[in-house]
ZASEZA-334660 format. One record per residue (C-alpha): x negated, y, z negated; residue in three letters. Coordinates in steps of 0.02 Angstrom, whole numbers. Each point is the difference from the previous one (the first is absolute). Last residue first. Layout:
% ZASEZA-334660
<pt <X; Y; Z>; 'ALA'>
...
This chain:
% ZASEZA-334660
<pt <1054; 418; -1521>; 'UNK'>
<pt <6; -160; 102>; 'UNK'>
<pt <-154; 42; 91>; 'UNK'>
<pt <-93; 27; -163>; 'UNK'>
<pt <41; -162; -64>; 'UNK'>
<pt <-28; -98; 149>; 'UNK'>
<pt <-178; 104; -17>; 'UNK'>
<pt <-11; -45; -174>; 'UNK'>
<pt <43; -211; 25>; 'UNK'>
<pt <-127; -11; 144>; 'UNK'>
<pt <-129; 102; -102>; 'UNK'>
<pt <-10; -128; -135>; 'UNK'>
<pt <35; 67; -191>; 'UNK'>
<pt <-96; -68; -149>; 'UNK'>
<pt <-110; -88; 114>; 'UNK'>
<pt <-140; 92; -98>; 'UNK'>
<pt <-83; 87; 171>; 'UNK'>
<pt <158; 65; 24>; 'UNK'>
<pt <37; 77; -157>; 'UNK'>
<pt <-157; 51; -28>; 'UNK'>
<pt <31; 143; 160>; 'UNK'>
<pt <168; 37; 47>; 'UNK'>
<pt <48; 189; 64>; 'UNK'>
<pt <180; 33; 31>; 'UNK'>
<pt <82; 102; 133>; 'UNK'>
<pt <149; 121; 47>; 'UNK'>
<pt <26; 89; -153>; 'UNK'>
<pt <119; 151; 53>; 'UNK'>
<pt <126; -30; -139>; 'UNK'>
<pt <131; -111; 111>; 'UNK'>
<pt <-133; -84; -10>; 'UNK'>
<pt <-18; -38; -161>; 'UNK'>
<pt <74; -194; -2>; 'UNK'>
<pt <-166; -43; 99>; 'UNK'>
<pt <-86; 43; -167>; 'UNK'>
<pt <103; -114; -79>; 'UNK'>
<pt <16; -141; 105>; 'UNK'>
<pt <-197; 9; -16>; 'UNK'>
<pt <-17; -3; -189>; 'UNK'>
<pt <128; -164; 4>; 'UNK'>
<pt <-116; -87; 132>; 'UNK'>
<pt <-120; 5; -145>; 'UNK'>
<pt <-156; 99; -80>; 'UNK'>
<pt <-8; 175; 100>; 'UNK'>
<pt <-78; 123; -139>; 'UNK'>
<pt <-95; 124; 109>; 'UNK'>
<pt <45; 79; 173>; 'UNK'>
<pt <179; 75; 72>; 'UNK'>
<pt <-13; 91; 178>; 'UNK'>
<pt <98; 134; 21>; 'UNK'>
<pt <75; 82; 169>; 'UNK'>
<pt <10; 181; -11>; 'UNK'>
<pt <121; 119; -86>; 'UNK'>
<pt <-112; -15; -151>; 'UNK'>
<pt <90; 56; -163>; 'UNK'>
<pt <146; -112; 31>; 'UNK'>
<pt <-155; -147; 41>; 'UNK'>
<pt <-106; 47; -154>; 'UNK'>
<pt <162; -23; -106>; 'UNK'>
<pt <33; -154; 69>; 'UNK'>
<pt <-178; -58; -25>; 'UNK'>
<pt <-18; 51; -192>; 'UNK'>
<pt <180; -77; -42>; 'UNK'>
<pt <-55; -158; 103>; 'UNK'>
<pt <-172; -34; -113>; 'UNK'>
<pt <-50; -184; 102>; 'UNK'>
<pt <5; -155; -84>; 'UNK'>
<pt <-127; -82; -164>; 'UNK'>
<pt <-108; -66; 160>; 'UNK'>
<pt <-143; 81; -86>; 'UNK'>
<pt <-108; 63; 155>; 'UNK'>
<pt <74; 183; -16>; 'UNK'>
<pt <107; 11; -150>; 'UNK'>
<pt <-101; 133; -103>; 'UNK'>
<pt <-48; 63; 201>; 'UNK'>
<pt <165; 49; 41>; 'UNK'>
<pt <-21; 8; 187>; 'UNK'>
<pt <114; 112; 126>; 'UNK'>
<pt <-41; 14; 155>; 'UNK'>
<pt <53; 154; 101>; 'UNK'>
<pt <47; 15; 199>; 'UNK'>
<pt <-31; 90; 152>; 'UNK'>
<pt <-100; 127; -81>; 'UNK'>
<pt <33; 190; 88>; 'UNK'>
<pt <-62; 104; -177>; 'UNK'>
<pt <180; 61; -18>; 'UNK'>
<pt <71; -169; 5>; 'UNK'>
<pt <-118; -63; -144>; 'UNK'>
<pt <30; 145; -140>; 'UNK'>
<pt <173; -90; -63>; 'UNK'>
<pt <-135; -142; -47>; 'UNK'>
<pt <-93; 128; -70>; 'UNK'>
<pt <119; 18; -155>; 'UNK'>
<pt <71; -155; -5>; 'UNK'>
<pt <-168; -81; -22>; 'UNK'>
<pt <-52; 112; -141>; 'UNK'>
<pt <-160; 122; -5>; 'UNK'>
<pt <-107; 67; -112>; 'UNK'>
<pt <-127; -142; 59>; 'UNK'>
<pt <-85; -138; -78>; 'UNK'>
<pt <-150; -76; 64>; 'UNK'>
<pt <-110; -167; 26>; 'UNK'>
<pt <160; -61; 127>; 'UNK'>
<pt <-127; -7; 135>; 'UNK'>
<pt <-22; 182; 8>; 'UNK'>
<pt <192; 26; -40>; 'UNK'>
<pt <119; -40; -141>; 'UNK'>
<pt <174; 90; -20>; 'UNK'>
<pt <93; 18; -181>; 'UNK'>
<pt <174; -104; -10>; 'UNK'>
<pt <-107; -115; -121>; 'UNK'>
<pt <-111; -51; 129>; 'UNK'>
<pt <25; 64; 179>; 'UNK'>
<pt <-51; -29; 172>; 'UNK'>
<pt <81; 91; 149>; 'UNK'>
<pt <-56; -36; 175>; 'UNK'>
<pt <24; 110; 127>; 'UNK'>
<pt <22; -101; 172>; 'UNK'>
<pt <-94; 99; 162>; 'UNK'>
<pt <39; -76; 183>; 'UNK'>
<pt <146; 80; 50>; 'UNK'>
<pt <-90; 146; 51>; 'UNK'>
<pt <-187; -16; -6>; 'UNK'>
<pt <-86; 174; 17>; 'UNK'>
<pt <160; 73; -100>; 'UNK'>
<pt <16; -109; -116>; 'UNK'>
<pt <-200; 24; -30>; 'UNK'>
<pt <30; 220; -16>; 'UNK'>
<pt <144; -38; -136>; 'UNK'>
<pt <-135; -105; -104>; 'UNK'>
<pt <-108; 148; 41>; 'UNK'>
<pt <89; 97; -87>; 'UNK'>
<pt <76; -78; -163>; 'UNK'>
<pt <-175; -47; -63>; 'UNK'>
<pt <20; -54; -133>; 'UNK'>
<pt <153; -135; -14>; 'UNK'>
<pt <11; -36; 181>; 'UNK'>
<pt <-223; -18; -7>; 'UNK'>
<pt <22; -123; -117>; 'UNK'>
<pt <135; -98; 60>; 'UNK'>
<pt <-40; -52; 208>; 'UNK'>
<pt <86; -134; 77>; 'UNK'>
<pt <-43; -68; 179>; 'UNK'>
<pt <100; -62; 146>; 'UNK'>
<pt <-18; -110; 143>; 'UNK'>
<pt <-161; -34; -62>; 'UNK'>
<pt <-124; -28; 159>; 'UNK'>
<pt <-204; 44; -44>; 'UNK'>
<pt <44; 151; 83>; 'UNK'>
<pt <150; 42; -138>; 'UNK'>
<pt <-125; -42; -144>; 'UNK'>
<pt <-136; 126; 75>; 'UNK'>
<pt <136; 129; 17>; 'UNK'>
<pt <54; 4; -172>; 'UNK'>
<pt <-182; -8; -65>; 'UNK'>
<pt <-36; 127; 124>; 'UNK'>
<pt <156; 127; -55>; 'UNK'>
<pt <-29; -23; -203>; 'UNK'>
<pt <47; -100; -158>; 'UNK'>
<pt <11; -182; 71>; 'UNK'>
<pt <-64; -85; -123>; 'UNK'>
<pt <93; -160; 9>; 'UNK'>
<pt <170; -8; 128>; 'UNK'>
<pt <29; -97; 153>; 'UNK'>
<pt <181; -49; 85>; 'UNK'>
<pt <-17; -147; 93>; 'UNK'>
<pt <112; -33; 165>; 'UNK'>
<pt <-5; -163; 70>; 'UNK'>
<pt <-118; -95; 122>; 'UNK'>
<pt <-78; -77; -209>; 'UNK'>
<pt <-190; -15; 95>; 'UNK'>
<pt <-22; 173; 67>; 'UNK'>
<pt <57; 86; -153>; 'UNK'>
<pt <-98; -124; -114>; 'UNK'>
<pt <-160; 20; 106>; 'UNK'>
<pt <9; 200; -11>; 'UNK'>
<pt <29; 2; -179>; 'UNK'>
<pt <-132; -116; -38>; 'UNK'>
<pt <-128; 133; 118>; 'UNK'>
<pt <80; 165; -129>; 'UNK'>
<pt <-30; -78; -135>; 'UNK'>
<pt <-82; 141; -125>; 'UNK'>
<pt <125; 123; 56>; 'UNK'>
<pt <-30; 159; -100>; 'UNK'>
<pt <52; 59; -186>; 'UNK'>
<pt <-113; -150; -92>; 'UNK'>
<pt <120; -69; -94>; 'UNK'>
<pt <130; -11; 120>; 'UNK'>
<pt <-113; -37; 129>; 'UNK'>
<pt <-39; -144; -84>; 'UNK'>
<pt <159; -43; -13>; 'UNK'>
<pt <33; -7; 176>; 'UNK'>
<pt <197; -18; -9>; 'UNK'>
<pt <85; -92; 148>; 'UNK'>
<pt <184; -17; 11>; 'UNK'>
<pt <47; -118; 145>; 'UNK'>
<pt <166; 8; 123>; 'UNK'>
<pt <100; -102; 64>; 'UNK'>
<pt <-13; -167; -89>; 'UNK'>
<pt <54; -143; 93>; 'UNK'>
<pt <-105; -144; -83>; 'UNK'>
<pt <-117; 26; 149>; 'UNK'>
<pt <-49; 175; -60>; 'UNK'>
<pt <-21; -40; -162>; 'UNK'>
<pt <-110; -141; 29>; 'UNK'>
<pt <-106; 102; 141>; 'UNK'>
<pt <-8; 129; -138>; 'UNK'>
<pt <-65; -120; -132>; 'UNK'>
<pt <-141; -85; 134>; 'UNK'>
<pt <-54; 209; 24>; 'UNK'>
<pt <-17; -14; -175>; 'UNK'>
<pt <-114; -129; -29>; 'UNK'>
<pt <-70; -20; -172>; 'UNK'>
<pt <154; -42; -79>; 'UNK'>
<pt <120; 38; -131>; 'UNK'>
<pt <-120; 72; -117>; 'UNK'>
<pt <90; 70; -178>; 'UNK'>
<pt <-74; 179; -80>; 'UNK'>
<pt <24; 56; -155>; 'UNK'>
<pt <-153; 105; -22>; 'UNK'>
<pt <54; 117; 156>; 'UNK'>
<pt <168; 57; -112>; 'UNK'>
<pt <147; 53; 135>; 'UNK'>
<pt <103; -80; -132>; 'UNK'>
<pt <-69; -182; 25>; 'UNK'>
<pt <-121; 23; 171>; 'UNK'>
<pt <48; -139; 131>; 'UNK'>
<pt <-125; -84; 117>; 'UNK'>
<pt <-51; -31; 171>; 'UNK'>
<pt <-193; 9; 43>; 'UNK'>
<pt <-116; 101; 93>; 'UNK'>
<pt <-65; 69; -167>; 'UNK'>
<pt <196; 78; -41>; 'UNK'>
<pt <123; 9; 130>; 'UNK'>
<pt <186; -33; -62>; 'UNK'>
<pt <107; -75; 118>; 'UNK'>
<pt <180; 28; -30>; 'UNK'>
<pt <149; -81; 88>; 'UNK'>
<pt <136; 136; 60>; 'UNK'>
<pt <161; -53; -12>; 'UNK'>
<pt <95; 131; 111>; 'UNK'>
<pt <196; 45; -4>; 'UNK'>
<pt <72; 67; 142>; 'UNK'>
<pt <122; 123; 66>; 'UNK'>
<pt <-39; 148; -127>; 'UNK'>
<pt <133; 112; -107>; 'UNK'>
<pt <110; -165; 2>; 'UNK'>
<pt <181; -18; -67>; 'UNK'>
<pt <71; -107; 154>; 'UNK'>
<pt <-160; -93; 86>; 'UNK'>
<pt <-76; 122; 116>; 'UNK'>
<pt <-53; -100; 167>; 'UNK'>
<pt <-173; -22; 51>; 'UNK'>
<pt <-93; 77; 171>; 'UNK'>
<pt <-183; -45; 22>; 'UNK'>
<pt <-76; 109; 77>; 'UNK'>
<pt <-70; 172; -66>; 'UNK'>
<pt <109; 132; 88>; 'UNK'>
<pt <-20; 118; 144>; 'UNK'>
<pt <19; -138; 111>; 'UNK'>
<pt <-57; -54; 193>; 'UNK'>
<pt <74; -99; 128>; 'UNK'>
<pt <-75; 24; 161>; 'UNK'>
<pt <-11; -165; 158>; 'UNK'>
<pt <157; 74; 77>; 'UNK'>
<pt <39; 179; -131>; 'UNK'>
<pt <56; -26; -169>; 'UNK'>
<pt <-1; 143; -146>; 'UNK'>
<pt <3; -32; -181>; 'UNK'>
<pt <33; 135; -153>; 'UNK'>
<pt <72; 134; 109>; 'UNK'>
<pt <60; 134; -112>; 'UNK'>
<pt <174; 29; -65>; 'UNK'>
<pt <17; 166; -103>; 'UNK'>
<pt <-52; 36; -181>; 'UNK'>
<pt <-74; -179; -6>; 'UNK'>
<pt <89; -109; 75>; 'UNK'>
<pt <-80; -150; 102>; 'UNK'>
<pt <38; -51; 200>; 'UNK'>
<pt <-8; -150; 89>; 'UNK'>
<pt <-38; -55; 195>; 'UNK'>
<pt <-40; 171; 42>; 'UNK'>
<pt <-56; 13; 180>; 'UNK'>
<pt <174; 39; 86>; 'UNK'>
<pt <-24; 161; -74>; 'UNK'>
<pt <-133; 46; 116>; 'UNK'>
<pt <-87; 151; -42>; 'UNK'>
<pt <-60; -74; -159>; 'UNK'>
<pt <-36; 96; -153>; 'UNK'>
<pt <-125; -83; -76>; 'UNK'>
<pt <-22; 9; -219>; 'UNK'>
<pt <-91; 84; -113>; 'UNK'>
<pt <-44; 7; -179>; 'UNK'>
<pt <-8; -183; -24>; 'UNK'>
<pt <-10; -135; -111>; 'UNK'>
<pt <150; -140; 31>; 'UNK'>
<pt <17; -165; -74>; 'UNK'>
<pt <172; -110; 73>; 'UNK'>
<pt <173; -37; -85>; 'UNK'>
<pt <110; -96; 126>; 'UNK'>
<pt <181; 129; 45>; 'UNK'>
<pt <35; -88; 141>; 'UNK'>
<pt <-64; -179; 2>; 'UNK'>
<pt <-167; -72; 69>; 'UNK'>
<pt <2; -147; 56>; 'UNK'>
<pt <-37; 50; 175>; 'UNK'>
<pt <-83; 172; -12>; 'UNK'>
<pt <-115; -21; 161>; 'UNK'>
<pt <145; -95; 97>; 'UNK'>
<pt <79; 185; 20>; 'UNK'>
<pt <176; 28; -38>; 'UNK'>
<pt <40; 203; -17>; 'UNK'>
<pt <-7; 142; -106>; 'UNK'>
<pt <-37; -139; -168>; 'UNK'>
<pt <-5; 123; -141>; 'UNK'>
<pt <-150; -45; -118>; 'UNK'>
<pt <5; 54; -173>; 'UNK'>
<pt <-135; 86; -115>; 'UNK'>
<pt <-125; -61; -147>; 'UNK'>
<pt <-131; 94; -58>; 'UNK'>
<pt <-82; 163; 111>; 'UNK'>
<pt <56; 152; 111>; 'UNK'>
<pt <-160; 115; -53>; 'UNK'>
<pt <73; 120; -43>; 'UNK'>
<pt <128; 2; -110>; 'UNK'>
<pt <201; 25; 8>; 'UNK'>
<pt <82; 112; -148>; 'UNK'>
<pt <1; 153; 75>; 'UNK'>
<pt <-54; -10; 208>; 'UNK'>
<pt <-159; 6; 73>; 'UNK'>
<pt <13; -52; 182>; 'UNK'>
<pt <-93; -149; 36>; 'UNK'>
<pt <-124; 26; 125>; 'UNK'>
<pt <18; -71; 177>; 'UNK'>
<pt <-104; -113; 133>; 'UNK'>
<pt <56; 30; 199>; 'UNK'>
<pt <84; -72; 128>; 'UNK'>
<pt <-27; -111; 159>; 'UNK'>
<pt <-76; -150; -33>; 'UNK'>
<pt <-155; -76; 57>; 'UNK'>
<pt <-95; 177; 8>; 'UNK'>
<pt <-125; -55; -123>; 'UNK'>
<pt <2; 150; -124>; 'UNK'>
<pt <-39; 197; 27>; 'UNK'>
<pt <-23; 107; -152>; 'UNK'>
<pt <118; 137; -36>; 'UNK'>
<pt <-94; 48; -101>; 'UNK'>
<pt <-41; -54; -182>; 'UNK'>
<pt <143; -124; -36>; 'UNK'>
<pt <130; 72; 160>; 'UNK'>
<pt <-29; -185; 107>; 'UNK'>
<pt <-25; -31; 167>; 'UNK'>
<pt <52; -124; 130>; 'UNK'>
<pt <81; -131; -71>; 'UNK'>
<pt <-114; -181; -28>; 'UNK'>
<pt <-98; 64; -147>; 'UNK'>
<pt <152; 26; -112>; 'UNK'>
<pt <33; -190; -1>; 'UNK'>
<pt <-176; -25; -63>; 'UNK'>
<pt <12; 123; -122>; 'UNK'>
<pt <136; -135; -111>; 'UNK'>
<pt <-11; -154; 138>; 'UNK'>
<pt <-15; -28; 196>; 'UNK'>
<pt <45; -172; 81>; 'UNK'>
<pt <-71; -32; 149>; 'UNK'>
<pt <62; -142; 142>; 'UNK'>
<pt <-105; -15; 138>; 'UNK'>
<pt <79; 85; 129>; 'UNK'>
<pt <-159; 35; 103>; 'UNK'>
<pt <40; 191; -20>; 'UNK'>
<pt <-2; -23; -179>; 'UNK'>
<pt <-153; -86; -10>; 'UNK'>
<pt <-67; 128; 119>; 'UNK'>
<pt <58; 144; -118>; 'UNK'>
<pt <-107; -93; -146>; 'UNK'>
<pt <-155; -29; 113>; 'UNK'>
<pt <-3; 208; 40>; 'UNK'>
<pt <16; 64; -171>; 'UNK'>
<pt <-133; -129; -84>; 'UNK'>
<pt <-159; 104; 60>; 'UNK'>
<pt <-60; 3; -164>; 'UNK'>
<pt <-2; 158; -12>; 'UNK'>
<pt <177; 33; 91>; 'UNK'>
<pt <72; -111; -121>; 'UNK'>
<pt <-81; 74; -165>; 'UNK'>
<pt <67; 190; 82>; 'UNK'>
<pt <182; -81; 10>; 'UNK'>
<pt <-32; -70; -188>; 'UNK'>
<pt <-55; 169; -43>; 'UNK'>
<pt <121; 104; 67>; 'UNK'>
<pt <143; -112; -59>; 'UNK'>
<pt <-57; 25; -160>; 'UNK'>
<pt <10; -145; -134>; 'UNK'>
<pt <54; -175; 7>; 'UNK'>
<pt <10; -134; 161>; 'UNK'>
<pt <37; -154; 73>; 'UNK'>
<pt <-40; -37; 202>; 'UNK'>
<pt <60; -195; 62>; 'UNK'>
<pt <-25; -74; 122>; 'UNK'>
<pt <66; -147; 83>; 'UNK'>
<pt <-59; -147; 100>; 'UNK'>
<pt <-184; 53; -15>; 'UNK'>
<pt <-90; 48; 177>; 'UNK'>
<pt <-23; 173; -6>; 'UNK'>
<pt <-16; 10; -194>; 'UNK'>
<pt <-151; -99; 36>; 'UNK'>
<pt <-68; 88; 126>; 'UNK'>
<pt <29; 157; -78>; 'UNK'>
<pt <-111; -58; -155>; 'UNK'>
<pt <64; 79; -135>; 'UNK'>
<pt <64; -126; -110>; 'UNK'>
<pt <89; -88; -140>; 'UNK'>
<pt <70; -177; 32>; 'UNK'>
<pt <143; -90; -4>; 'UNK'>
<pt <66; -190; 26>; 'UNK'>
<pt <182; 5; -18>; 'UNK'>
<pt <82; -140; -147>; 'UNK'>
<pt <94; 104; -123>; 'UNK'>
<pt <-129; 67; -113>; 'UNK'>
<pt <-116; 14; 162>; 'UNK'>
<pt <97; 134; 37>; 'UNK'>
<pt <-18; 64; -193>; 'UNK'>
<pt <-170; -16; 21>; 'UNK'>
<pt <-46; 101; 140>; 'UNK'>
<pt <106; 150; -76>; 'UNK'>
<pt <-75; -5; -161>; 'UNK'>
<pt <-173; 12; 85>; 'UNK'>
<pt <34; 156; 87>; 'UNK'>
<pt <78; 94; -155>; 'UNK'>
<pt <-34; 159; 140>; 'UNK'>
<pt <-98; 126; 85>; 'UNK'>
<pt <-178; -74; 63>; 'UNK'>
<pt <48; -26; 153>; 'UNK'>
<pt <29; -180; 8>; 'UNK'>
<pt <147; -50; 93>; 'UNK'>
<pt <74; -175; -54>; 'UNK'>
<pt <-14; -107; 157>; 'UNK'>
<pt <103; -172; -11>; 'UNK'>
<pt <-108; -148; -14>; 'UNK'>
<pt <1; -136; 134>; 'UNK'>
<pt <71; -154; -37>; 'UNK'>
């Protein structure tokens, strides 16, 4: 089988993409060679940030040319997020600045309006405008991921397959012949009656600590447990027990205040072909971006929410969609710098600070359950979820199926994931019973 073309210009969760193809059987590979995009089956041409720079990236590399012949060829191409963008023919972010010429319209700014932000990003609804096999399956009104702050106008209305609202309609998918491309983040998911968020994630934990997985006791580094001595091996086992999505903490990075595993994190998010969120030490712009090269989906950053307010906001914004906040408290009082000190600070409190800052979720951990399998603290994540507004991610305490039907019975609070770590690696709850769990919810 020859592997579908995944456009490599240097703009873009590149590696995510590649995966989650192969994810369901369709060989993929990152690239840009224009011979090989040329002569792949499909292509396909992700993208965050500017449009001016990922349109000046292409013409560097010399990618602009190969990606309008696949097109021409009729190979089919599917554009996503910036990617879809790229194909009109200009856009208004810093210009106008002209696109790919593929089709005809042009790339908008929301306008501001009271009470709607910008960027355009959570959750949102997809209006079907019209059948197209492309969104087979997929039911009016599916949930899907958006983070944008513009959108294509197209010229031809017979282009939009659906449509989102936000303010007014915009065109959240277009089709054209061999074309189909998306504003959103696939994959669609239906909102269960009562939900904030359409799905609920178990998220197995691998601790990093010494090139080995372990569990701290209470975020305390001399009570540590080893759980193996091959981590990549654990994510391959989480990975092909279903789960969709890893939590990775470098915990020597934690202590340390900079990645200190950067190379095991790379292996174990090429080896688990699902997303991994990464967190550890990650208390500035490079360490964030290092992490994000070496392939994490996502990465969490706590320290450097909690003090440095700023530049926390100025890391969203380089990585939108791609920066979690994680909240770690003891006693209702946060913890940073590896959880070696106390802030004035509760959870609630800068929790309700997240949304302003751009994160695209929080994570809550109580550290005096964390790793004692004594069940999660649900009064502390509810109220971090009210106070959020963003997807939250529950962490610390998980002991039994029980502690899992409960956090999944918060959704309807905003809590839209659970973190499992020693509970895993005890037996004391297998990840085929939490995810059918967390499904259910």
């Amino acid at each position: 089988m020859r592997p579908l073309a995944v456009v490599d210009y240097g703009m873009g969760n590149l590696r995510s993409v590649a995966k989650a193809f192969e994810r369901v059987g369709q060989a993929a590979e990152v690239t840009r060679d224009p011979e090989r995009i040329l002569g792949a089956p499909g292509v396909v041409l992700p993208g965050v940030g500017a449009f001016g720079a990922c349109m000046a990236n292409l013409g560097a590399l010399g990618l602009r040319e190969p990606v309008r012949e696949a097109i021409t060829a009729g190979r089919p191409f599917l554009g996503i997020c910036l990617g879809m963008q790229l194909l009109f023919d200009e856009s208004e972010e810093f210009g106008p600045i002209e696109g790919l010429h593929i089709l005809p319209g042009r790339v908008v700014r929301f306008a501001p309006e009271p009470g709607r932000k910008v960027p355009h990003m959570g959750w949102n609804t997809l209006r079907l405008a019209r059948p197209v096999p492309h969104m087979a399956g997929i039911a009016d009104g599916a949930y899907v991921y958006f983070v944008h702050s513009y959108y294509p106008v197209p010229a031809d209305p017979a282009l939009v397959a659906t449509t989102t609202p936000y303010g007014a309609e915009f065109a959240s998918s277009v089709v054209r012949d061999n074309v189909f491309a998306c504003q959103f983040h696939p994959p669609a998911r239906e909102l269960r009656a009562g939900r904030t968020w359409p799905v609920m994630i178990v998220y197995p934990a691998i601790d990093l600590r010494g090139g080995r997985c372990v569990r701290l006791l209470q975020g305390e580094f001399d009570r540590e447990t080893v759980y193996g001595d091959d981590p990549v091996a654990v994510a391959r086992a989480w990975a092909a027990a279903g789960a969709q999505w890893l939590h990775v903490v470098d915990l020597d990075g934690a202590r340390a205040g900079r990645p200190m595993q950067t190379a095991l994190v790379r292996d174990v998010c090429r080896a688990a072909a699902i997303p991994v969120q990464v967190g550890g030490g990650l208390r500035d712009a490079d360490a964030v971006r290092a992490v994000l090269d070496a392939g994490a989906a996502r990465v969490v950053v706590g320290t450097v929410a909690v003090r440095d307010p700023a530049a926390c906001r100025a890391i969203c914004a380089a990585h939108p969609g791609r920066v979690v906040i994680g909240l770690d408290a003891r006693a209702g009082r946060l913890r940073v710098a590896g959880w070696t000190e106390a802030e004035d600070l509760d959870a609630v409190t800068a929790a309700g600070r997240a949304l302003g800052m751009g994160a695209a979720a929080v994570v809550y951990t109580d550290v005096e359950r964390d790793g004692t399998e004594r069940g999660p603290d649900l009064a502390g994540t509810r109220a971090v979820a009210r106070a959020a507004g963003l997807p939250v991610i529950a962490s610390g305490g998980v002991g039994s199926l029980e502690d899992v039907r409960a956090v999944a019975a918060l959704a309807g609070d905003g809590v839209a994931g659970v973190i499992i770590g020693r509970a895993l690696y005890s037996g004391a709850v297998r990840l085929a019973e939490a995810l059918a769990v967390a499904e259910a919810a």
